[in-house]
N, C-alpha and C positions, 0 to 999 in steps of 0.2 A: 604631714611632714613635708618640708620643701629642702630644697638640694642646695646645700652652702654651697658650689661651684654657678651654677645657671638661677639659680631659684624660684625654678619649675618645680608644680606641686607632687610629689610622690606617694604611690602606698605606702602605707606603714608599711607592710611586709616587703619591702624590696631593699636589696643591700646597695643595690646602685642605681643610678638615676637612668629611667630610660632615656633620656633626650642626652646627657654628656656623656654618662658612665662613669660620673662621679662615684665615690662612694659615700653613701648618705647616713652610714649608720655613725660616721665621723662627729660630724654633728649633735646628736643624741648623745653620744658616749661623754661631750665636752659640754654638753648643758645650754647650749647655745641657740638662739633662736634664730634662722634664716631670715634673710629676708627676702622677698621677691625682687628678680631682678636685679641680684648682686654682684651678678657679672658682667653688666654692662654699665660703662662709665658714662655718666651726665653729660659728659665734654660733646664736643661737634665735629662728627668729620669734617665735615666742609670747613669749618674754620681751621681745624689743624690741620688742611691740604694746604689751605690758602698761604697760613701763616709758613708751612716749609716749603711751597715753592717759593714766595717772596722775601719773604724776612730769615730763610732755612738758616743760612751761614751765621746769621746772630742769633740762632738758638730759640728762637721769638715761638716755633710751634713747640719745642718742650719746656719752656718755662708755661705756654698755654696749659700743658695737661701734668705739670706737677711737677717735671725731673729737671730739677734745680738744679741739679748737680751737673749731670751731662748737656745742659744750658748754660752753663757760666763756662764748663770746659770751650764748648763751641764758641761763646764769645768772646774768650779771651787769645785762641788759638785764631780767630778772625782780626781782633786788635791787632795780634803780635802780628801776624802775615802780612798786614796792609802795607806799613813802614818798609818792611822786609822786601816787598816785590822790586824796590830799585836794585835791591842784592840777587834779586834773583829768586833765590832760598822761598821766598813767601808766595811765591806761585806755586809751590810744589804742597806748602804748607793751605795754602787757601785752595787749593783744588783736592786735598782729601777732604778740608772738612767740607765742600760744595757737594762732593759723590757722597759725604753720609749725609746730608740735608737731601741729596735726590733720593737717596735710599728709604730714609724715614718716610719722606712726600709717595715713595710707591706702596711702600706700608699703610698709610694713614689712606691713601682712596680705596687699596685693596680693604681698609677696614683691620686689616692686620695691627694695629701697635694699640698698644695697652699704657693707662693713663698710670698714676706714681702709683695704687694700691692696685695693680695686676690687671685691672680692668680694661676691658676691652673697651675701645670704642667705633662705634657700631651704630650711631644716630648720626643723620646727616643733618 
């Protein structure tokens, strides 16, 4: 039996995973076959550090590992800002979304941020 969370191999007899403490009788119960390795995403640290320190403010590392959605927020809040900085307003606007592109960037070396289906990524 392997552990729908980390997909390390388990006893049959054990209700949770020794290495997460998942629970693996989850699994079983839903007919499902684990796979090894299900909890780490294909993606690359290295290139999602790279892509949010450089390209962070255009959203270029979460459109890398899936999250469309919160990439196109960051790109479009980076359009609107640029124009804006003669007003002023757009500095304020382009230096939140700059501290969540650094945010993300300390995530993504720490290994900390998870690709669109939960995944962690964890390959450099």
């Amino acid at each position: 039996m392997f552990c729908p969370e980390c997909g390390k191999e388990t006893p049959d007899n054990q209700a949770f995973c020794s290495n997460c403490g998942a629970p693996v009788a989850k699994a079983e119960a839903r007919q499902e076959t684990p796979v090894a390795g299900a909890g780490i995403s294909p993606k690359s640290r290295l290139a999602t550090s790279l892509f949010a320190w450089f390209l962070g403010c255009f959203g270029a590392h979460r459109f890398y590992i899936g999250k469309t959605g919160t990439a196109i927020v960051m790109l479009v809040l980076t359009i609107i800002a640029i124009p804006l900085c003669l007003v002023v307003v757009g500095f304020f606007i382009l230096g939140a979304v700059e501290i969540w592109a650094l945010i993300d960037f300390i995530f993504a070396v720490a290994g900390k941020m998870n690709d669109s289906q939960g995944r962690l990524i964890e390959k450099w």
